[in-house]
C-alpha positions, 0 to 999 in steps of 0.5 A: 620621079614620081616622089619629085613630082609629090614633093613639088605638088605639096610645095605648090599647095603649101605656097597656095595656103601662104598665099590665101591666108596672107589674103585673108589675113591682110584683107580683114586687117585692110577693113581697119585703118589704113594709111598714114596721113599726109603730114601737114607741114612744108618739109619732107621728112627723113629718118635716121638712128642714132646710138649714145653711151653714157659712159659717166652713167651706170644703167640702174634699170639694166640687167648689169647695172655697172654697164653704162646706159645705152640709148637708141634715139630714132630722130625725125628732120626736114630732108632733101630727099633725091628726085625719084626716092622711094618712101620708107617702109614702117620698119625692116629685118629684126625690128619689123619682127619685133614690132610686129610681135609687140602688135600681135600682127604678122610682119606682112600686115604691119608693112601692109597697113603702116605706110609712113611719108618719110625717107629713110636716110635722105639727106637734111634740109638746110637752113641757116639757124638750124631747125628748133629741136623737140625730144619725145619719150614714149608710154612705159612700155611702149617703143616710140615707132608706135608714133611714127604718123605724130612725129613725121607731121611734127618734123614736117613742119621745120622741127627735128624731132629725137624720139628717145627708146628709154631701155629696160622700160619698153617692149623691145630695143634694137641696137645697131649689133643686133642686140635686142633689150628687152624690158627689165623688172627694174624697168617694169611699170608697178601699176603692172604687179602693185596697187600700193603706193608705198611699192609703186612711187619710189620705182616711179621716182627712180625710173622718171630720175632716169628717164629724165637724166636720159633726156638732157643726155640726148640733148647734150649728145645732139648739141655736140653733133650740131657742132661736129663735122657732119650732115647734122652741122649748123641744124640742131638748134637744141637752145630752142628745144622743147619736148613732149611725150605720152603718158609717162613720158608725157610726165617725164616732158614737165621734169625735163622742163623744170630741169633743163633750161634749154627745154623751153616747153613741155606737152604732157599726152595723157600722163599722170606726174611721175608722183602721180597727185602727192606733189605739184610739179615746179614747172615755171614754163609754157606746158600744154596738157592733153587729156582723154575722157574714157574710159569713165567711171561705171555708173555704181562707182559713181553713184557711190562717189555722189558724183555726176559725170560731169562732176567727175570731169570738173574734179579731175580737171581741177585736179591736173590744174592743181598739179601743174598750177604753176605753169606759165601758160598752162593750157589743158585741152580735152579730147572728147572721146578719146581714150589714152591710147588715141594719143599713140597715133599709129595704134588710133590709125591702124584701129584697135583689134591688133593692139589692144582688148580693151576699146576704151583705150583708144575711146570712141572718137574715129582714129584718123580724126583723133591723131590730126587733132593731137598734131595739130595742138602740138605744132600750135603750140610749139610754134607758140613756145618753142619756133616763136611762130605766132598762131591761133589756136587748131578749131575742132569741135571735140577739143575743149581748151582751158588756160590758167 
């Protein structure tokens, strides 16, 4: 008896500990950002998976490079959700576990902190026409749930947005058998084990061929739902696409661009060409380039260089100019303090500690304000070049727009 009795004490005492911890834990997280903003469309959103084969295409970056390419695409769409439904949490099961491991933060503070506005699997809005459609691709490495905030707002106002899980180049995919691919070496970034060029352009080059081919499939396999029996007939409008991603797959939005008629504008978040500045990009089309200021050089770098800061900048806008000259329009908007990682909405709004060692990757300019801008320029200029909504451009102070 008395042995029942010690077990239940230490029972009680180990749930206390969980307890105060978790408390601890979640209120020192909760001193960072907290919420999700609103979305600052009309529609409610909703959430849905969907898992494609290419079986005409061997994945070259997987660990069996005869076995056809595989994709998650999570897509974001204007719903109709029940009266009463109850908003979506962040994720769930094995893929809260794993995004949570990917933001070096327990599963409970993800929950706690990340509260999307979304449905998860509500039914879609109808209208006739459909709805424009806007394909997204991450940062290599990086699994597109980490920009959730950005892709409801932009499905808030009337797009259906496919977010691409580009396999064997991000952290983690979760396919609906519960198999988790992790990234390859074949998949891996080069900038990670290389600073020459000759090592690190023809992986760019093959992985950016594969990240775009991936691209115009999702499109193709979202065309074919459109006009198939289902909840998704007569809603994907994919001759009116545009598409945007962050960083690498902000490169891969241009490529896909030149190469696929029916992507009729590109946003470009941050991101180098996949050739980096050894050749411009032949895109003819509307493309919006966004970019951060920091980190910036070390003031001996500069000083070496003859450079000012502000020569610095001119050089580097000049450069990206040069690269993506033929673009028509072009529009490139500088974020003044912003770092690359401002541009993954969910990292700038749940603040930097979890995610990154490095503060300059997510700049100094306040998280929330950081994503509302981003949206903001995204929704314009989609309206612009892809909904055919005519629209002045968002007026923020800390975003500084040329046009060519």
């Amino acid at each position: 008896m008395r042995r029942g009795v010690r077990k239940i004490v230490i029972v009680l005492v180990a749930a206390m500990l969980v307890l105060l911890v978790a408390g601890i834990g979640g209120s020192v997280y909760a001193r960072s950002r907290v919420a999700f903003p609103q979305p600052t469309g009309t529609y409610a959103v909703g959430r849905t998976d969907a898992h494609f084969v290419d079986r005409t295409r061997p994945d070259a970056l997987g660990a069996e490079p005869s076995a056809p390419r595989e994709l998650m695409v999570t897509i974001y769409y204007p719903a109709a959700p029940h009266p009463g439904a109850a908003h979506s949490d962040y994720a769930q099961g094995k893929l809260l576990s794993l995004t949570a491991a990917d933001a070096h933060m327990p599963p409970f503070v993800l929950s706690l902190l990340a509260r999307p506005h979304l449905y998860e699997d509500p039914p879609p809005m109808a209208r006739a026409g459909g709805f424009p459609v806007l394909l997204f691709e991450p940062g290599w490495g990086v699994p597109p749930i980490f920009y959730t905030a950005t892709l409801e707002d932009l499905a808030s106002h009337g797009y259906v947005v496919a977010a691409i899980w580009p396999t064997d180049c991000i952290a983690f995919t979760l396919f609906p058998d519960g198999r988790g691919v992790t990234q390859t070496r074949q998949g891996e970034d080069p900038d990670k084990y290389t600073n020459q060029d000759a090592v690190a352009l023809p992986v760019r080059e093959k992985v950016g061929g594969v990240w775009t081919q991936d691209a115009r499939f999702v499109l193709d396999r979202l065309a074919a739902m459109n006009d198939a029996p289902g909840r998704f007939r007569g809603l994907l409008d994919t001759e009116r696409s545009g598409m945007f991603g962050h960083s690498f797959g902000g490169a891969i939005a241009a490529e896909a661009a030149v190469a696929d008629p029916r992507v009729k504008a590109a946003a470009n978040l941050d991101g180098s060409p996949v050739m980096e500045d050894r050749a411009p990009v032949p895109i003819t089309k509307p493309l919006l380039m966004m970019r951060s200021t920091l980190p910036a050089p070390p003031a001996d770098e500069l000083a070496r260089a003859h450079l000012t800061r502000a020569q610095f900048q001119a050089h580097e806008d000049a450069t990206y100019r040069r690269l993506y000259a033929t673009a028509r329009p072009g529009e490139m908007v500088t974020l003044a303090g912003a770092g690359h990682d401002s541009y993954m909405s969910d990292v700038a709004l749940l603040g930097r500690v979890p995610f990154s060692s490095n503060p300059d990757r997510v700049g100094t300019i306040d998280g929330l304000r950081a994503v509302r801008i981003t949206d903001a320029w995204l929704v314009a200029f989609f309206d612009r070049t892809v909904a055919g909504r005519p629209t002045s451009d968002p007026a923020f102070p800390e975003a500084v727009a040329q046009r060519w």
